[in-house]
C-alpha positions in Angstrom: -52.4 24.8 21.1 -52.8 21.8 23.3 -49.1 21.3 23.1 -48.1 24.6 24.7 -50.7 24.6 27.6 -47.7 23.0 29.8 -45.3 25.8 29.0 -47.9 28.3 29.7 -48.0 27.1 32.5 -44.6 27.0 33.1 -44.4 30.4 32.7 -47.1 31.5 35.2 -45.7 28.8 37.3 -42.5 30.8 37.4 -43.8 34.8 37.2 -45.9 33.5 40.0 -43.1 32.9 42.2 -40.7 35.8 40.8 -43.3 37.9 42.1 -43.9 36.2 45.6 -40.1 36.4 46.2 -40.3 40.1 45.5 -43.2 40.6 47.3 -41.8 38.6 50.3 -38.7 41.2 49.7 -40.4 44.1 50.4 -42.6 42.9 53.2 -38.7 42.5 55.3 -36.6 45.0 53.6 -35.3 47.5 55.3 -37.2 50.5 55.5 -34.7 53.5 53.6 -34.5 55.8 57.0 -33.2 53.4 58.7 -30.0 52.9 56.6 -28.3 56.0 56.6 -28.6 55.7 60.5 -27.5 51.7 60.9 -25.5 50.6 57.9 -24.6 47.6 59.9 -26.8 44.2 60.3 -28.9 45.7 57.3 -30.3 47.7 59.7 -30.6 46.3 62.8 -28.9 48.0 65.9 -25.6 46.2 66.7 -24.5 44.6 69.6 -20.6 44.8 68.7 -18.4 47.3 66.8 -17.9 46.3 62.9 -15.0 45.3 63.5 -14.1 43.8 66.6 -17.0 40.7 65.8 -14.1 37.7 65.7 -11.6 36.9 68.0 -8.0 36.8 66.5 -7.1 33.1 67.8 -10.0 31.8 65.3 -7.8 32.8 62.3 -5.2 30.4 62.6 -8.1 27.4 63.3 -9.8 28.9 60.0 -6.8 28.8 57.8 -6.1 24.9 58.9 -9.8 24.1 57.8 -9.8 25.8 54.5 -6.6 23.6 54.1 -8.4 20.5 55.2 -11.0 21.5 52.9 -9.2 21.7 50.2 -7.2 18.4 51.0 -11.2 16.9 50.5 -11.5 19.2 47.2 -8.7 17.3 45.7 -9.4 13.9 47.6 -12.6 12.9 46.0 -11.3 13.7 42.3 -8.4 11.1 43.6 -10.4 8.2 44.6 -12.6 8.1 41.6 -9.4 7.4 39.1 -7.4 5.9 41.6 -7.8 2.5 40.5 -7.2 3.4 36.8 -3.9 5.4 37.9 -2.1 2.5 39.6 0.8 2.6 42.5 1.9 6.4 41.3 -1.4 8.0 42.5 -1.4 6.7 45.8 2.6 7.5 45.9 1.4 11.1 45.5 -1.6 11.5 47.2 0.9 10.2 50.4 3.1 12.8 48.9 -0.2 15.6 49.0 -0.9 14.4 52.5 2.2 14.8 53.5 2.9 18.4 52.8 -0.3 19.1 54.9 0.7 17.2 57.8 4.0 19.2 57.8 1.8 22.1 57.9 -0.4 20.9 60.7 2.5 20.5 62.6 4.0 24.0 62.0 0.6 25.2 63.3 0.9 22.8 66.4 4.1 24.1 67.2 3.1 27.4 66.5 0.3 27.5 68.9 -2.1 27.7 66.6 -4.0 25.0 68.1 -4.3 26.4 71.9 -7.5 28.0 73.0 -6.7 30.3 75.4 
């Protein structure tokens, strides 16, 4: 019985938190009038229409991250067998880089980059 005292404990360990998380849920819910009237913000009066939250110029700036952000996605991957691969991986990686530059460019040119 000794042997199972830890799990047991476990157990309570986690129903013990299961039901402070819940009870912590219903303490800020939103109260069910409320959300018929203010669907948006989970029920907090807005500020801003819906839709008009994000200026248009961000777009472009969020598209050249996500590129960026995968470019780091498949970077790290590449420097961990880089030295087992040789010559060709750097070759492509330079290749990979590339590519993105010539978009970064595009976007440059573009306008993409200008703030106002």
């Amino acid at each position: 019985m000794a042997t199972y005292l830890g799990l047991l404990a476990m157990v309570v360990l986690g129903l013990l938190g299961v039901g402070a998380v819940y009870l912590l849920w219903r303490t800020v819910t939103v109260h069910p009038e409320s959300i018929g009237v203010n669907p948006f913000l989970s029920g907090s009066v807005p500020e801003e229409h819906a839709l008009s939250r994000f200026h248009a110029r961000w777009y472009p700036m969020t598209l050249l991250f996500l590129a960026f952000d995968v470019e780091m996605l498949f970077m790290y991957p590449w420097a961990v067998v880089v030295a087992e691969m040789g010559a060709s991986a750097v070759v492509e990686m330079f290749i990979f880089l590339g590519v993105l530059m010539a978009g970064v460019v595009w976007a440059w040119r573009e306008g993409a980059l200008r703030w106002t």
